[in-house]
Each structure stands twice: as C-alpha cells, then as structure tokens.
C-alpha positions as CSV (number, residue, x, y, z in Angstrom):
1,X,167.5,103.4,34.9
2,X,169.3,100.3,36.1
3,X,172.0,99.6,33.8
4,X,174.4,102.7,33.2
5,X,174.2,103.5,29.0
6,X,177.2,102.7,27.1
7,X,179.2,104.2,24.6
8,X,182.1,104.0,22.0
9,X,184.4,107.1,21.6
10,X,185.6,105.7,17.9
11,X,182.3,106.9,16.5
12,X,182.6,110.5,17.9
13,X,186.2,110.4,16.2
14,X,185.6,108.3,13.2
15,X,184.3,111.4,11.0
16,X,180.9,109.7,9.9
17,X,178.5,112.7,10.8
18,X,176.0,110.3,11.8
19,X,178.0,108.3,14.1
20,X,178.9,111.8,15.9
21,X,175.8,112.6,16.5
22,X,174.1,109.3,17.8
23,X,177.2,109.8,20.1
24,X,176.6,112.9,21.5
25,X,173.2,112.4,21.9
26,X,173.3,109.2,24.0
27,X,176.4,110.6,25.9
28,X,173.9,113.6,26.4
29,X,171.2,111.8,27.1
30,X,173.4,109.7,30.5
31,X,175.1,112.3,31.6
32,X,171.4,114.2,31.9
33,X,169.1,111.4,33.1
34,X,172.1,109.5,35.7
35,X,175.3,111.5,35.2
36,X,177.6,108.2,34.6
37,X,178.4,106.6,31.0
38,X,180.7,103.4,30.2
39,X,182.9,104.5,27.5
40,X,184.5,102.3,24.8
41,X,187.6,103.6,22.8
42,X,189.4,105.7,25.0
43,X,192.8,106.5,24.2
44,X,194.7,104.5,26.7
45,X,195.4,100.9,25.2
46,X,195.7,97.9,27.5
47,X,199.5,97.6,27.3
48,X,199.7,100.9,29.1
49,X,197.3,100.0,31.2
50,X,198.5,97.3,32.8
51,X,202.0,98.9,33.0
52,X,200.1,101.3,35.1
53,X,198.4,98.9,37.7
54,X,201.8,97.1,37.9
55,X,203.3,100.2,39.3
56,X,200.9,101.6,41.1
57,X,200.7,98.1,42.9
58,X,204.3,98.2,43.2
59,X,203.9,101.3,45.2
60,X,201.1,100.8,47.1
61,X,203.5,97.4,48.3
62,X,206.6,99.8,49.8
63,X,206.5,99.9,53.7
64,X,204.6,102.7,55.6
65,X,207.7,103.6,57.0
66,X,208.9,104.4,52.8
67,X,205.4,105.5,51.9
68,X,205.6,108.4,54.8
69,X,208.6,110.3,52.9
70,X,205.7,110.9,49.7
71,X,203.2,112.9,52.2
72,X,203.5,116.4,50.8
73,X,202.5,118.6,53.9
74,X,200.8,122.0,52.9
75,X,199.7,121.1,49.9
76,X,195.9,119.6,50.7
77,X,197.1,116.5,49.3
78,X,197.0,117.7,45.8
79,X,200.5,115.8,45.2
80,X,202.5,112.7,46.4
81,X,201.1,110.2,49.2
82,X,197.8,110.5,51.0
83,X,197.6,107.9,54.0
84,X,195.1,105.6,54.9
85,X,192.3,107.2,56.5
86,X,192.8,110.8,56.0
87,X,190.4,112.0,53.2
88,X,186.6,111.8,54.2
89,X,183.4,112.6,52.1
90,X,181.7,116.2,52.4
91,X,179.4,116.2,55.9
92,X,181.4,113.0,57.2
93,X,184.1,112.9,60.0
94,X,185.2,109.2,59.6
95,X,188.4,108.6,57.0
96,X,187.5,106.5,54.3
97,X,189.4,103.0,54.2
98,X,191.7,104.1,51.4
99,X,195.0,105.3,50.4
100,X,196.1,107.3,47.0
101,X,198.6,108.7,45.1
102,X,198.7,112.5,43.5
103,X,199.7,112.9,39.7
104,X,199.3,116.9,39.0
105,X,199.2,118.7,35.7
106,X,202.6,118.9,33.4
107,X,202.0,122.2,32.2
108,X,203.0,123.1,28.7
109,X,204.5,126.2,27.1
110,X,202.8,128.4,30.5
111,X,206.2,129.1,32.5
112,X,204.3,131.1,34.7
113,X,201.8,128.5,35.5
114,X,204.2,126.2,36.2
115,X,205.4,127.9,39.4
116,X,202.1,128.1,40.2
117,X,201.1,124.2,40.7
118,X,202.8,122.2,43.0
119,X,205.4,119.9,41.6
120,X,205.0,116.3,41.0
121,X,206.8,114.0,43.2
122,X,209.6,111.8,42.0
123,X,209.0,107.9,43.4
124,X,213.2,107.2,44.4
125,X,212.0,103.8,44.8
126,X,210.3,102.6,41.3
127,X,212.2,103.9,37.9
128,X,209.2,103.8,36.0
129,X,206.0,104.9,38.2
130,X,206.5,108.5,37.0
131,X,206.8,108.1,33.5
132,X,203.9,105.6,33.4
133,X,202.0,108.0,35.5
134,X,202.7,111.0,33.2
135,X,201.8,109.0,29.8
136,X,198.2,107.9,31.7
137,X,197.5,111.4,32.6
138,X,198.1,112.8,29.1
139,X,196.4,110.2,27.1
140,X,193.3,110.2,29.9
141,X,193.1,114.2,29.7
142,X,193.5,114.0,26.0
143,X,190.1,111.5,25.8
144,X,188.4,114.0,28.5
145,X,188.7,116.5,25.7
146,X,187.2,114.9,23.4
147,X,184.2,114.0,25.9
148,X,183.8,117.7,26.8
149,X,183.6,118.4,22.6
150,X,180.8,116.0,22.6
151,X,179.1,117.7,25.7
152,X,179.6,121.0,24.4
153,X,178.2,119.7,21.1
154,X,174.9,118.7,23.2
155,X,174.4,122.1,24.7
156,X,174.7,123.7,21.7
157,X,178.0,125.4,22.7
158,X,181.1,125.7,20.2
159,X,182.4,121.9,19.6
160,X,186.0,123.6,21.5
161,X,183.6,125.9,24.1
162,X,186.1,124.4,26.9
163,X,189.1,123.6,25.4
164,X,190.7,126.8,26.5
165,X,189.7,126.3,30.1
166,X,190.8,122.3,30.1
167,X,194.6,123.8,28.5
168,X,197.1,122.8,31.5
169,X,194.0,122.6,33.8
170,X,194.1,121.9,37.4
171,X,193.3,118.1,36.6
172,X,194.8,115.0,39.0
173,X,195.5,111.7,38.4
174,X,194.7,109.3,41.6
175,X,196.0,106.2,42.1
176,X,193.5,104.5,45.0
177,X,194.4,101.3,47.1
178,X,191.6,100.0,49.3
179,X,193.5,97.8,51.1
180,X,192.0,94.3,52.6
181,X,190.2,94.9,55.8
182,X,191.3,93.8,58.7
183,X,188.8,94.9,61.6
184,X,185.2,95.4,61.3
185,X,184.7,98.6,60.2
186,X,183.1,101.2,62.6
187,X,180.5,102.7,59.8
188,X,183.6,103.3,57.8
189,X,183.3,102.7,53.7
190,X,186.1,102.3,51.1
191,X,185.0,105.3,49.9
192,X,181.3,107.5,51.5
193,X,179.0,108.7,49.4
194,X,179.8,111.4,47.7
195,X,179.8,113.6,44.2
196,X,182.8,114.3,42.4
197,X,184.3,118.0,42.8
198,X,185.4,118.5,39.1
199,X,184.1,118.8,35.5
200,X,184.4,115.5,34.5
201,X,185.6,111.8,36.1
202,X,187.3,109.5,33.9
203,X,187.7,106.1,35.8
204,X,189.7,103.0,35.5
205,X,189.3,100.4,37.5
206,X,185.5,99.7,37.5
207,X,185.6,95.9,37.2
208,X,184.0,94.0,39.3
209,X,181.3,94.9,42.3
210,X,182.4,97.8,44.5
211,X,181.2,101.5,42.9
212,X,178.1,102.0,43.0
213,X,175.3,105.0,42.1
214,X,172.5,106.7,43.6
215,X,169.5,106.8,40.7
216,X,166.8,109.3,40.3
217,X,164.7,106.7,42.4
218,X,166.7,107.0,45.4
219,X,168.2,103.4,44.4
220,X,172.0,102.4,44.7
221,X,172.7,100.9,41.5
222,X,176.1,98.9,40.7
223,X,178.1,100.9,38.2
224,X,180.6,98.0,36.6
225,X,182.9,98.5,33.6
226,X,184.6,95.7,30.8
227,X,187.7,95.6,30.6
228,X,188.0,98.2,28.0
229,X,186.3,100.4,29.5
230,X,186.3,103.3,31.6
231,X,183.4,104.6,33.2
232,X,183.0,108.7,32.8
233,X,180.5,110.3,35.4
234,X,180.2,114.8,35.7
235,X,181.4,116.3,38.9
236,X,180.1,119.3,40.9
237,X,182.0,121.8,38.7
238,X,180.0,120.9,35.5
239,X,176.8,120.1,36.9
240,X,176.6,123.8,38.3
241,X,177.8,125.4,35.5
242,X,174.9,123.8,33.4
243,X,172.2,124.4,36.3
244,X,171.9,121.0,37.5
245,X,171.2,120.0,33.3
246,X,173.8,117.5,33.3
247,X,174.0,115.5,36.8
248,X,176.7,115.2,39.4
249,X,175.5,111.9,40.5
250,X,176.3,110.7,44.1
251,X,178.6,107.3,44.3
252,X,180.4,105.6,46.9
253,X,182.6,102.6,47.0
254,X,181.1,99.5,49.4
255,X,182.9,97.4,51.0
256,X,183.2,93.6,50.1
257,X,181.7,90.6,51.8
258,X,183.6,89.5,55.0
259,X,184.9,86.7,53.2
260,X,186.5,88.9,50.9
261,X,187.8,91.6,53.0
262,X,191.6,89.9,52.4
263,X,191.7,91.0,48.8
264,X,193.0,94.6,48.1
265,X,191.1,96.5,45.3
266,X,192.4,99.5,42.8
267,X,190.8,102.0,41.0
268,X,192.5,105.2,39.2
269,X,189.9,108.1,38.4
270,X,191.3,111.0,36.2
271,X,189.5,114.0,38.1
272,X,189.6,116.4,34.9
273,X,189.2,120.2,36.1
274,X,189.8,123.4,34.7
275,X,192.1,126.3,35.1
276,X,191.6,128.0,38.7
277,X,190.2,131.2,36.6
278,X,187.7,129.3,34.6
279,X,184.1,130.8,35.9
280,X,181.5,128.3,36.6
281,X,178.8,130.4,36.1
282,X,175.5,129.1,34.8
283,X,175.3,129.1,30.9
284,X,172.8,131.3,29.8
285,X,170.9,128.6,27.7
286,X,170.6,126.3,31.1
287,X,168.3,129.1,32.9
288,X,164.9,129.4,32.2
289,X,161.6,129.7,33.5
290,X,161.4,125.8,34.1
291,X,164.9,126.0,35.7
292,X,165.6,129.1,37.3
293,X,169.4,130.3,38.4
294,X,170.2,127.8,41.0
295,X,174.2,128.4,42.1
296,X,175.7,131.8,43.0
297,X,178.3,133.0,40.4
298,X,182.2,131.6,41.4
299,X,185.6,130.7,39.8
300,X,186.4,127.0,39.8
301,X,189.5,127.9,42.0
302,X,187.6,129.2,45.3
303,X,184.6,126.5,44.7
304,X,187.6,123.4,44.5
305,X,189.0,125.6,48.1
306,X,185.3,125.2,49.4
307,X,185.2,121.4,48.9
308,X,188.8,120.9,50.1
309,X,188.1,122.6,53.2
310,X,184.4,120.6,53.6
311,X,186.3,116.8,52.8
312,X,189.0,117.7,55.5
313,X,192.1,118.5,53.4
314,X,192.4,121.6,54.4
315,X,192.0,124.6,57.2
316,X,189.7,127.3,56.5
C-alpha cells in the first residue's frame, strides 16, 4: 500500500445503514493492513481551524525568555511548554528538533478526577489561545468518539464498547513547532521514528511533505492530508489491546531540503487516550490459534508511565 485509504466521517453519521457500514469496513480495513486513514468530515470546521494555527503561531512567536515561565516542572510534560529538544523517541537519546504545547483534559461532572489531572495552563500573554485550545480539544475528542464507534463496530464489540473509558480520558492536545533549522543536524529529526502511545491519533497539520509511514514492506511512505482533512493513525494502547489486529504503525517527521530549512512547520495531533484505569488487555475475540496472546495484561495508566519513562520525560 502506497497511498494511505481515505475516508468521510458524514457517511458513518448520515444514518444510511449502508453508508455506515462501507465506512467501518474501509476504516477497518486501514487501520488493519497500515494503521493510518485520511478522514473527511471531522467536526472541526476551517474557521476554527485557522483560529487555532493563528494562536498557536502567535505562541510559538513569544521569546524564549516568555516561553520558559509555561515549562511545568514535575509534571512529565503533560501540561504547558515543552522546549526545544527535550522529548526524544523510545530507544533514542538525541532530542527531536521540536517544541509543543500541552492542552489536558477539561473534566466534566467527575470533581474527583479533576484534582487528579494536572491543570491546564493559562497563556498571560494571548487572550484567546486557551479558549481556542479548549474548543479544538472538545470538538477533536468528540470526532475520536465517533471513530472508536466505528472501530468497535468492526470488531464486533458494542457500537459504545469504549465510550465509558474515552469519558474525561487522559487525552492531550499538542500544539508542535518545528522550527527552521539552523545548523546541520547531528542525526537529529523533527520528529524520530516512532509509534504513537495512545488509542487513537487524530492529526492536523498533515499538508504538505514532512510525516511519513513505515509500510508492511519495510518502505517509508509519505502520509499527506487536504486541507479538510485530518489524518487518524492507532497508537500503542489500541494495537495491544486488539493483539496487534489493528496496527500501531511507526512514523516520523523528516526534515526538509536544505533549501528549505528557513521555513517553520506546525502540526497539532489530538493523542486520544483513555482513563488511567481503563485495562488494555487483549479482547478475547483478537486471540486465537492463528494469533496467540501477545502483551502481558496492564492498565493504560502504568503502560502510558512505561513509555514516559522510555521517551525521557520522566525518572523511573
């Protein structure tokens, strides 16, 4: 597979029974054979979408010195500012040439809960970075639920199966700059190759070279969205829990040709996980004698602590 499939949410909403199904079966059918899909009809609309990218941008444009009072210390970078060079892929020790912003979860009706995450930090600076933030992360979390209905729907599970694990989830919204490139890069990349930690990715910002995929043949394939859009790929967390069924495909983020290492790029996945307690156990109807048990039992809180500690985010 060279191209990756394409799809439009509208006909998994529309309520035409056949439309549902053609849907779930080719978003079934990506997420099994290359574990990334280009979806149509999400729920953010381009108005909000470039409000977005105008304040993100506006951030990303404050000085270092301004930048430096966002980095939340203690909190693996789960909130606030995360400077250039500090995140790095799993078995890597080289930062990759980025820098992001944390939106967390704004929990609902769970008081309880809501002690539990970190807060979300409030950007002094720009009025409206917050509430643009916040309104992206609901509508993107919102079109992630419908995706899992239609992966639940091609596993046979209850259309809702993980709707009550997705409920105030541990889900963040990052904001990436890769900013233009100065220096020849030591064997440093915008972002290494790597697979997603969560159940599902929901990405903006796909236009254009840059993300790319590793296919079954061992070939890195270019992975570019339209402008309407976003490109949905599983994580770690979801491929386990099927048993390796539905593929967390590795992807990295190249950099440009030298002659355009003085443009900036931006991209803004929506890294949709569930609630700490959720188990990501292998479903029973993923096992067989074809495709034996493969991953140890765990919750999706100590295997998101494994990966934090393995990318360099936090201490054992």
């Amino acid at each position: 597979m060279s191209k990756i499939p394409k799809v439009d949410l509208n006909d998994y909403l529309s309520g035409d029974i056949s439309s549902k199904k053609k849907f779930v079966k080719n978003l079934g059918k990506g997420f099994s054979e290359i574990g990334f899909v280009a979806v149509k009809g999400h729920l953010l609309n381009n108005e909000e979408k470039e409000s977005l990218y105008k304040e993100v941008k506006q951030f990303f444009n404050l000085s270092d010195i301004v930048k430096s009072k966002y980095i939340i210390k203690g909190l693996a970078s789960q909130r606030g500012y995360t400077p250039l060079g500090k995140e790095h892929a799993k078995g890597k020790n080289i930062g990759d040439l980025k820098e992001f912003w944390h939106f967390g979860q704004y929990v609902k009706s769970e008081p309880e809960l809501e002690n539990k995450y970190p807060k979300n930090i409030i950007v002094e600076e720009l009025k409206e970075f917050n509430e643009i933030g916040q309104k992206t992360y609901e509508l993107l979390e919102e079109t992630g639920k419908h995706i899992l209905r239609a992966i639940s729907s091609y596993l046979k599970l209850e259309e809702t199966y993980f709707d009550k694990h997705i409920f105030n989830g541990n889900s963040i919204l990052r904001a990436i700059h890769y900013p233009p490139i100065t220096d020849e890069p030591k064997k440093a990349e915008r972002a290494a190759a790597h697979g997603d930690i969560n159940l599902i990715t929901l990405l903006m910002g796909a236009q254009g070279k840059g993300l790319q995929i590793l296919n079954n043949k061992g070939e890195w394939v270019d992975a570019i969205a339209e402008d309407d859009e976003i490109i949905v790929n599983i994580g770690d967390m979801l491929s386990r829990h099927t048993n390796n069924r539905l593929k967390s495909t590795i992807h990295r983020v190249v950099n440009p040709p030298k002659n355009l290492w003085n443009s900036s790029r931006y991209s803004i996945p929506f890294f949709l996980h569930p609630r700490l307690e959720m188990p990501l156990n292998c479903i029973d109807s993923c096992i067989d004698e074809n495709n034996p048990k493969k991953f140890k039992d765990i919750t999706a809180g100590d295997f998101l602590h494994e990966r934090l500690v393995e990318l360099g985010l936090v201490k054992d």
